[in-house]
N, C-alpha and C positions, 0 to 999 in steps of 0.2 A: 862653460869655457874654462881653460886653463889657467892659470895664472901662469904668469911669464916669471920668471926669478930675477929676486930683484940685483940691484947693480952692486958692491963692494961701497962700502965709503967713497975707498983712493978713485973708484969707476966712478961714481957719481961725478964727485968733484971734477975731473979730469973732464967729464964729458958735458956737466953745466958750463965750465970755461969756455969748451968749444962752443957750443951753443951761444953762450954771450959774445963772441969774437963774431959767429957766422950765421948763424943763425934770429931767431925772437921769441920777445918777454911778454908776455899774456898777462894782463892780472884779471882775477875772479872779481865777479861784479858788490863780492864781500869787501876782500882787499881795499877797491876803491872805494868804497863809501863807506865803508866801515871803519876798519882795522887799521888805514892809512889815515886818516885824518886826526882820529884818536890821539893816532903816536905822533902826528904833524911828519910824516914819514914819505918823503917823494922816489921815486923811480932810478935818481939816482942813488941812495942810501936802500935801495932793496939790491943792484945793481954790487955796487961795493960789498955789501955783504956777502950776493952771491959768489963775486970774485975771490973774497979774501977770509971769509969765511970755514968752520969746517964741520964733519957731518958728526956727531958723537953718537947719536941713538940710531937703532937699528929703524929702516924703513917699516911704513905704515900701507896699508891696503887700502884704497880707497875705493870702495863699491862705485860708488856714483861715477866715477869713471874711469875705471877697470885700469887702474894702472898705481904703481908704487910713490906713496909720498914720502918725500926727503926732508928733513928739517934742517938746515943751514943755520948755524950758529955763529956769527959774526958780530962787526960793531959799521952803523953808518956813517955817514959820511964825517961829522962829527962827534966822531968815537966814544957815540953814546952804544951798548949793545944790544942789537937786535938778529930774531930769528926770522927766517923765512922760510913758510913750507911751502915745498915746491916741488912738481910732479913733471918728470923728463917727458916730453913729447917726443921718441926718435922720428919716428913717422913726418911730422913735423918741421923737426929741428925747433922747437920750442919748449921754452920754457914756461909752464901753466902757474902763476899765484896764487896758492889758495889763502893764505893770511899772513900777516905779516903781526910779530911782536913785541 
């Protein structure tokens, strides 16, 4: 299989927004029993991040499921900062969680 190219930063962000507007937020079952708890980190400070958040590093390949991971650099909802990697579902219209930092 091909890999599909991945999205620009400004394309990312632009299209996680839409996603959060109309679309849905998935978390990996790392996320929630993991990664979130750790950080004491709820759905809405992964949420806020994604909204307000922005992408610096170049996207990642995730084998496991064939598609581009974004890293989200923001601060939650208590403007403590945190990352969220997060892989676009267009097919979807979702937003996948793989961890949260």
């Amino acid at each position: 299989m091909t890999r599909p190219a991945s999205l620009s930063a400004d394309e990312a962000k632009e299209k996680i927004r839409l996603i959060l507007a109309q679309g849905k937020v998935e978390l990996s079952y790392h996320c929630k029993r993991d990664s979130m708890p750790r950080r004491s980190v709820t759905l809405p400070d992964i949420v806020n991040t994604l909204q307000t958040g922005e992408i610096r590093r170049a996207p990642e390949w995730d084998d496991e499921r064939d598609n581009w991971k974004y890293r989200v650099e923001g601060v939650d909802t208590d403007d403590d900062d945190l990352a969220a990697i997060t892989i676009i579902i267009e097919a979807d219209f979702t937003l996948f969680i793989v961890t949260v930092f």
